[in-house]
C-alpha positions in Angstrom: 23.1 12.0 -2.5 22.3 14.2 -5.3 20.7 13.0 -8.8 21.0 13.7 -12.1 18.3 12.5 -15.0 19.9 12.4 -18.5 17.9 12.3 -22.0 20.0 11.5 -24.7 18.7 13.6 -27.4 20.3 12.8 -30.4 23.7 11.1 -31.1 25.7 13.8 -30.2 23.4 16.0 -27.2 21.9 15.0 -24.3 19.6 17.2 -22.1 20.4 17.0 -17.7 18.1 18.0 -15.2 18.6 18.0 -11.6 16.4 19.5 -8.9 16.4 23.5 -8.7 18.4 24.1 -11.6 17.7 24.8 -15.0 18.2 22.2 -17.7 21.8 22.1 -19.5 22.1 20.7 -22.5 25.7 18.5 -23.5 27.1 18.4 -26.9 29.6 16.2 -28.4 32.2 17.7 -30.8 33.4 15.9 -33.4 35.3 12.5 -32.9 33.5 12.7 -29.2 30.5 10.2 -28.0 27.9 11.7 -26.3 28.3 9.2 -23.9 32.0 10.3 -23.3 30.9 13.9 -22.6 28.1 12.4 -19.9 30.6 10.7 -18.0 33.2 13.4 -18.3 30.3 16.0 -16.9 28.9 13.1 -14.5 32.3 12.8 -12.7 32.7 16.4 -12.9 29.2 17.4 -11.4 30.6 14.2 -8.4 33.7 15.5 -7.9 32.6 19.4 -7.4 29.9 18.2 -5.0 31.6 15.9 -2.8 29.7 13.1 -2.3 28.3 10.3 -5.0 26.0 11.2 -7.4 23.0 8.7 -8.9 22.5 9.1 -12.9 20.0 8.1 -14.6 20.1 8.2 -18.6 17.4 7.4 -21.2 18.0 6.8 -24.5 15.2 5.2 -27.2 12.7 4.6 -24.3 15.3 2.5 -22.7 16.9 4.0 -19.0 20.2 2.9 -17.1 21.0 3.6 -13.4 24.7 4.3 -12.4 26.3 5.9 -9.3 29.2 8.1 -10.1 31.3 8.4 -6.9 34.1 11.9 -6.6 36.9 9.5 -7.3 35.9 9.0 -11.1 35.0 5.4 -9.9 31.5 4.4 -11.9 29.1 1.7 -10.5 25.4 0.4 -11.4 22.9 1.8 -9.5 19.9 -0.9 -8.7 16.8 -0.4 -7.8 17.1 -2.9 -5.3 20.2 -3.2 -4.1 23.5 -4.0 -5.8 24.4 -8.1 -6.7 27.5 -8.5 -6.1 30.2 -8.7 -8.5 32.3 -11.5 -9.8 35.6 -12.0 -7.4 38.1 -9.5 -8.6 35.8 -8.0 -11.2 37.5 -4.5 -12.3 34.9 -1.4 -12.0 34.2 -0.2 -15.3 35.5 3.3 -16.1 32.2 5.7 -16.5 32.5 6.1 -20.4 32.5 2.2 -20.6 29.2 2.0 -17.7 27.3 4.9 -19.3 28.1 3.4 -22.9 26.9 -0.2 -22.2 23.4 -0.9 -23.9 20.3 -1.3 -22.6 20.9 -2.4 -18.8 17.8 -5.2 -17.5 17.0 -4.1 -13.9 17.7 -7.2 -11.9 15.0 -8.4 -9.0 15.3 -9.3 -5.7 12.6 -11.5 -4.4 12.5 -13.0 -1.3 9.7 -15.4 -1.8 9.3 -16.4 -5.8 8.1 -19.8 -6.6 10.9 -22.2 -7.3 12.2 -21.3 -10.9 12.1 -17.9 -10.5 14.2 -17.8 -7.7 16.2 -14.8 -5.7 18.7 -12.9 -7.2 20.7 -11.0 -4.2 23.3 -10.2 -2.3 22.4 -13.6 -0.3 21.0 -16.0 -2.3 22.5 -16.6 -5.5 20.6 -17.3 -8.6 19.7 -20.6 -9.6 17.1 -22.1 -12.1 14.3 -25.5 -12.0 13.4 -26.7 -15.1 10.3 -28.0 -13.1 8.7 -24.4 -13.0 6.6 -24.6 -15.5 4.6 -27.6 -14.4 3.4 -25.9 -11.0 0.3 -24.6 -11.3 -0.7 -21.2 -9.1 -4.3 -22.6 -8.7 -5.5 -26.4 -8.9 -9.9 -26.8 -9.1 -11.0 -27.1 -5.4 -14.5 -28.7 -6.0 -14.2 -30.4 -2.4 -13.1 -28.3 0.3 -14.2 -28.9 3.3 -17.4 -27.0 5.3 -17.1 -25.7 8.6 -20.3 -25.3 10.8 -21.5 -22.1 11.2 -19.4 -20.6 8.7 -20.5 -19.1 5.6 -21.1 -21.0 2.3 -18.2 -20.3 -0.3 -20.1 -19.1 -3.1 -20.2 -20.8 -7.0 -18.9 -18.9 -9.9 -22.4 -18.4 -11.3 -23.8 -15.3 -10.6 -25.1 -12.1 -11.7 -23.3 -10.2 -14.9 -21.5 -7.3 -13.9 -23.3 -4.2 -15.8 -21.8 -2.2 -18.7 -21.8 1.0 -16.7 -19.8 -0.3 -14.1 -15.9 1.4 -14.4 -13.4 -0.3 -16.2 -11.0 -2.2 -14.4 -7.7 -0.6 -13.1 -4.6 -2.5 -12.8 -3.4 -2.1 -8.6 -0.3 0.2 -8.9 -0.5 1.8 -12.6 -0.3 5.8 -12.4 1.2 5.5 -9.3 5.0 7.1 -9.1 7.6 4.5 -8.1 8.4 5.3 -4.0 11.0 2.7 -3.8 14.8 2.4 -5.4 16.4 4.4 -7.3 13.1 5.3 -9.4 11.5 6.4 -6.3 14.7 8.3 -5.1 14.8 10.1 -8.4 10.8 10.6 -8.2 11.8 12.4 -4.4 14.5 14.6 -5.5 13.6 15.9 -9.0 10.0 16.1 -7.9 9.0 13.7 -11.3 6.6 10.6 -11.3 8.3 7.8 -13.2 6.6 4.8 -12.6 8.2 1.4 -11.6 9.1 -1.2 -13.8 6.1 -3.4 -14.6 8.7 -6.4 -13.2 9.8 -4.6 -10.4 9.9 -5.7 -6.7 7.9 -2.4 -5.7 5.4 -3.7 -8.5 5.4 -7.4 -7.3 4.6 -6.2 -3.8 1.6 -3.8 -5.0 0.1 -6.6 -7.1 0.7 -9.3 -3.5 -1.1 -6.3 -1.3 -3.6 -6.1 -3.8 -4.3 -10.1 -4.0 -4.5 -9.9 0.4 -7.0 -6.9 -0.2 -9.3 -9.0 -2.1 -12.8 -10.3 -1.5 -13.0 -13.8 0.0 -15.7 -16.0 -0.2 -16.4 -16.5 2.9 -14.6 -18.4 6.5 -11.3 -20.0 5.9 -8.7 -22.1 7.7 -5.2 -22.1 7.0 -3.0 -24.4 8.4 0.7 -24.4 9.5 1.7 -27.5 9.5 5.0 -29.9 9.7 5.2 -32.8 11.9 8.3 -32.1 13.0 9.7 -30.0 15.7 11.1 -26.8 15.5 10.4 -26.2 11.5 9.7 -22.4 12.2 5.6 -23.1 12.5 4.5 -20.8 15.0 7.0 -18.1 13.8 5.6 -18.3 10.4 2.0 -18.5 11.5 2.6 -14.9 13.6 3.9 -13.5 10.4 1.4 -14.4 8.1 -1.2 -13.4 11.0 0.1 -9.7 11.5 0.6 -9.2 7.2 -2.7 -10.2 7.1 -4.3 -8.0 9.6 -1.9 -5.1 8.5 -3.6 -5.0 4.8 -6.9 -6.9 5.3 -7.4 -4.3 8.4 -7.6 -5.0 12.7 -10.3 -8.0 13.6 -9.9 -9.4 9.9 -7.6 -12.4 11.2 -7.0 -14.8 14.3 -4.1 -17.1 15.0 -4.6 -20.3 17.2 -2.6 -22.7 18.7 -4.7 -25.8 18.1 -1.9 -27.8 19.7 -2.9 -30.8 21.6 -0.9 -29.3 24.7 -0.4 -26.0 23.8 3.1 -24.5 22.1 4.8 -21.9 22.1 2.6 -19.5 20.2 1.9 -17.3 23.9 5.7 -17.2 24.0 6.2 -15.8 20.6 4.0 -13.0 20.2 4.8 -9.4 20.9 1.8 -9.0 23.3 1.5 -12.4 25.6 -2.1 -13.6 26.4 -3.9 -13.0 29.6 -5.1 -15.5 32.4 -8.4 -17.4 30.5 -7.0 -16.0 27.2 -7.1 -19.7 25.4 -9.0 -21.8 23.4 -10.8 -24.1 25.6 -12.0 -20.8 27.6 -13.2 -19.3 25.1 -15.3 -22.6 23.7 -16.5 -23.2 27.3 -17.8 -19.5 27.5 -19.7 -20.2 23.7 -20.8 -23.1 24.9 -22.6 -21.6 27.7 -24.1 -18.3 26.3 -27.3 -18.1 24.6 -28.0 -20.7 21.5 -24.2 -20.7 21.1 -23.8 -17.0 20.1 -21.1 -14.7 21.5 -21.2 -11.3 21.4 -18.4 -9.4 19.8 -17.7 -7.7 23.1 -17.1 -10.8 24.3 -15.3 -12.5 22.0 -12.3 -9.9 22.6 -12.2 -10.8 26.7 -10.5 -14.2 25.1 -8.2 -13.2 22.3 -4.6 -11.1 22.8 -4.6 -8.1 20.0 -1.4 -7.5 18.7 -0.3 -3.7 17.9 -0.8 -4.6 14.2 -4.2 -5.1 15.2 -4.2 -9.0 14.2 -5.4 -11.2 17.3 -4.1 -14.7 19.0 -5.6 -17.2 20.9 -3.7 -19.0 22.8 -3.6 -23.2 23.3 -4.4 -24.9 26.8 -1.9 -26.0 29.4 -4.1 -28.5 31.1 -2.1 -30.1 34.0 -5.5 -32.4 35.4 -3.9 -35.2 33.4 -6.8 -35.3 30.7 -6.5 -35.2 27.1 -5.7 -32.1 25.6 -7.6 -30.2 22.4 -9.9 -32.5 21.0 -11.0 -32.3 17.2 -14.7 -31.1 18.8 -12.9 -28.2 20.3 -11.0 -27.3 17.5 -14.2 -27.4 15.3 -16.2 -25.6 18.1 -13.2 -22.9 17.9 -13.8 -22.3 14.1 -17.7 -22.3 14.4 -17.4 -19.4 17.1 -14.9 -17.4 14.9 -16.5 -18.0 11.2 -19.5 -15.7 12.7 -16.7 -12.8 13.6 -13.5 -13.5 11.4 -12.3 -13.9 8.1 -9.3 -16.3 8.5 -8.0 -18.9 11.1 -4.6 -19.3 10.6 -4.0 -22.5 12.9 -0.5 -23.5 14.7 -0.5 -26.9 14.9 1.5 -28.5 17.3 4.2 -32.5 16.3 1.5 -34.6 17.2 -0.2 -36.1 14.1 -2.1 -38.5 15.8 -3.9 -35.5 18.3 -7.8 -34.9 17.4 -7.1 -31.0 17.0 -4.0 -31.5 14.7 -6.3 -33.8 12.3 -9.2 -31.4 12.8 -6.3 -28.6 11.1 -5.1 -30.4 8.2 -8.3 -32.0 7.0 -10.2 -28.7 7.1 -7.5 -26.6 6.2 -8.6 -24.0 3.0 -4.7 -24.0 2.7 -2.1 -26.0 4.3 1.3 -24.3 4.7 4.1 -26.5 4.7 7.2 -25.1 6.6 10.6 -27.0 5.2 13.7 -25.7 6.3 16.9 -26.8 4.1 17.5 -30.0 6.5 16.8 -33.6 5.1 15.1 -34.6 8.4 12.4 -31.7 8.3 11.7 -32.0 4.7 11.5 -35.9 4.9 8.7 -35.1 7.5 7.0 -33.0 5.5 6.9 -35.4 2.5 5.6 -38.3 4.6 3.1 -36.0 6.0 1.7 -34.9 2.6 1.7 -38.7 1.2 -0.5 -39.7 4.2 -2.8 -37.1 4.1 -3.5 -37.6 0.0 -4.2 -41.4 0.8 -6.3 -40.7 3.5 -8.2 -37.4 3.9 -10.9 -36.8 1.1 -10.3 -33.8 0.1 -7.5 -32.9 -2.2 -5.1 -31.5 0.0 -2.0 -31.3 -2.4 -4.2 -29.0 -4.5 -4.5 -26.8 -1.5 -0.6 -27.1 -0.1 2.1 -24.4 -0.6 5.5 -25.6 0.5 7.6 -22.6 2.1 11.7 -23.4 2.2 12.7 -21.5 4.7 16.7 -20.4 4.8 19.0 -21.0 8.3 22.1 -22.2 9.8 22.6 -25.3 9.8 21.3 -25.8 6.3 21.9 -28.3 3.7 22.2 -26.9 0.2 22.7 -29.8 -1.5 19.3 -31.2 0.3 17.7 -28.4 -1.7 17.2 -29.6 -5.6 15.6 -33.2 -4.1 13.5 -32.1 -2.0 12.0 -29.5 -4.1 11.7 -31.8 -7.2 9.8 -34.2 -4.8 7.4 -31.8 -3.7 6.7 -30.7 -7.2 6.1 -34.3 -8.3 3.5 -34.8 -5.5 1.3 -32.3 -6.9 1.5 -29.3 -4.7 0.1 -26.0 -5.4 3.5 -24.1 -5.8 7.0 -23.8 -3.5 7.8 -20.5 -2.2 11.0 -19.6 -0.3 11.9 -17.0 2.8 15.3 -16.1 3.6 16.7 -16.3 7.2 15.0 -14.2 10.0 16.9 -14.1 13.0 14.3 -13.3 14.8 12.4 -16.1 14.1 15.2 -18.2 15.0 15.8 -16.1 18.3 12.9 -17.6 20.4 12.1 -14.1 21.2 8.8 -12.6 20.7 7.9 -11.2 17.9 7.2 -7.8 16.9 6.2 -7.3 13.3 7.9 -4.1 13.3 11.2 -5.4 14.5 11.3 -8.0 11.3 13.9 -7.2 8.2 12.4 -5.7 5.6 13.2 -9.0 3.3 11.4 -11.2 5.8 8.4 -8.8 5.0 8.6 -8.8 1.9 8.4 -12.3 1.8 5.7 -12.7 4.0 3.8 -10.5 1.9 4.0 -12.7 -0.7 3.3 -15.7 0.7 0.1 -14.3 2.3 -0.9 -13.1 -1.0 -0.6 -16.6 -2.7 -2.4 -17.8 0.4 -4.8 -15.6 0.1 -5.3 -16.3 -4.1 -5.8 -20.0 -3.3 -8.4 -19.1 -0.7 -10.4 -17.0 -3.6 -9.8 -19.6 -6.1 -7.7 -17.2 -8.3 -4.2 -17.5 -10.0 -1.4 -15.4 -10.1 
């Protein structure tokens, strides 16, 4: 598809440029708009090449995207992706598309926290006058200390010194590679930048928040009582986004199941024989003062192609008891020397040692909630037990994920997020539908929609912000 890029000059020129030609300059006569003459040449330049053509004119600082197809027929050209129109809508003719004013670029998100939802082709828009009262980050003062890992450090410290560079915002100077900026940017060989409210520039600032420095070993929990919430998919996601920005050995997902799940089943390169979490804490257990080597520590854990690693739970058919919270704890102390994160997959037992080891230690609790009353009341219940009875506060720590499916219940939607809100959780993000989360197949990051990683971008980055103790 070719491009045009159109300055409007004055009220009655305009200057066009378009890759290996020379610039032409369009001038209204009298009783003409300038506008007229650039849909007259726009439809023109369509209609002698063939094919659809992308315009983009600038007038006063202000820039519009339009597709002008050989048929005269005139359409706005998004960034990303079109919304779909009103039933019926009639196309606008191009004098009346290229006229309009100044034209907002709309945004899809996949994940935004509730209020500033998704405007797309799937999910229509909708608005929570709740919003405003959820807080990004809540003060952790009590989070809980795993043994052997290391210290989260206090905000005092030493001043940063005047010679050090000035900050630079992630993404600014950089060209736009995505939409129609980034098309434009490909063809014409320019470097206009992306919208500061852009999806492209929503997904630099979420890489740049997983890039950050931590503090030190963390624990993030997936976690919902009931069965088959989209847990262990969600965990692998968050695992390979993770690994894929943070870099390979940064991040380890463990099914801390009492009896293991389904995490081996799930993941795009299945464990080995002795690949699992007892094995591993019985080979700790036995080497020298505790410590295991790095060389080691890979005989027991499954590396993905992303470069992110699993470990396995324990099918234990002796008839004892399965995880305990000492082995859950004993995992974490062996990986806090080695890792950055644990992102646990807890299993539908909340009574099970290693499930209560999970939530109470948890840097961040991730809440899956699909749109069904049954998984959300689950969630809700489990949140109101663990405020009354772990110490730590747990709500301030909790990010809520709705997750979209079949089977869902719109209208369950509203309550439930207004009841989560009113608990005091950190924020509520949402995910559209996967289907190959909902497969049962394995996973391969690569093989995921581009939406579903966009949105696990996101919610990696706000996990990884609450982990740092910033807001975003």
């Amino acid at each position: 598809m070719s491009a045009l890029a159109i300055e409007i000059t004055s009220e009655r020129t305009a200057l066009v440029s378009r890759a290996g030609d020379e610039a032409v300059e369009l001038s209204a006569t009298a009783g003409q708009s300038i506008h007229a003459v650039i849909a007259q040449y726009s439809r023109q330049h369509s209609a002698d090449a063939g094919a659809p053509v992308e315009v983009v004119v600038q007038e006063a600082g202000r820039s519009r995207q339009l597709t002008v197809a050989p048929d005269g027929k005139v359409s706005q050209s998004l960034p990303t992706g079109p919304i779909s129109a009103a039933p019926n809508a009639p196309e606008p003719t191009a004098a009346e598309a290229i006229s309009v004013g100044d034209v907002e670029e709309p945004v899809t998100m996949s994940v935004a926290p509730i209020g500033v939802l998704p405007i797309d082709d799937e999910q229509p828009a909708r608005a929570d006058n709740h919003a405003h009262s959820v807080a990004n980050s809540r003060p952790r003062n009590d989070r809980p200390v795993i043994p052997g890992a290391r210290p989260h450090p206090t905000s005092s410290g030493s001043a940063a010194s005047v010679l050090a560079a000035p900050e630079i915002t992630p993404g600014t100077g950089e060209p736009a590679r995505a939409g129609i900026r980034g098309r434009l940017n490909g063809v014409l060989n320019l470097r206009l930048a992306p919208k500061p409210d852009s999806v492209e520039m929503r997904q630099r600032a979420a890489i740049a928040a997983i890039t950050g420095p931590l503090p030190g070993f963390s624990i993030v929990a997936v976690a919902n009582p009931k069965g088959g919430v989209g847990k262990t998919p969600l965990a692998v996601g968050l695992n390979a986004v993770i690994a894929h920005h943070r870099g390979a050995g940064s991040t380890v997902c463990a099914d801390v199941a009492e009896v293991g799940g389904s995490l081996a089943d799930r993941v795009a390169v299945p464990p080995r024989a002795g690949q699992n979490v007892l094995e591993l804490v019985t080979a700790a257990t036995a080497a020298e003062q505790g410590n295991i080597r790095p060389s080691e520590l890979s005989r027991y854990l499954a590396r993905q192609p992303g470069g992110d690693d699993i470990v396995a739970g324990t099918f234990d058919g002796s008839g004892e008891a399965g995880l305990r919270y000492d082995d859950a704890e004993s995992l974490a102390t062996i990986l806090a020397q080695h890792r950055e994160i644990l992102i646990a997959d807890t299993g539908n037992n909340r009574l099970a040692g290693s499930w209560q080891w999970a939530t109470s230690n948890a840097h961040v609790l991730v809440v899956p909630v699909p749109l069904r009353r049954d998984a959300a009341a689950a969630a809700h219940r489990m949140l109101l037990d663990l405020a009354a009875t772990t110490r730590s506060a747990v709500l301030a720590r909790t990010i809520v994920v709705i997750t979209d499916g079949p089977g869902d219940a719109p209208m369950v939607e509203t309550e439930a997020v207004e009841a989560f809100l009113e608990l005091g959780v950190t924020s509520v993000l949402r995910m559209p539908f996967e289907p190959l989360f909902a497969s049962g197949e394995r996973i391969a990051a690569s093989q995921l929609r581009g939406a579903t990683t966009q949105s696990l971008t996101v919610v990696a980055a706000a996990v990884i912000s609450l982990i740092a103790g910033t807001s975003r």
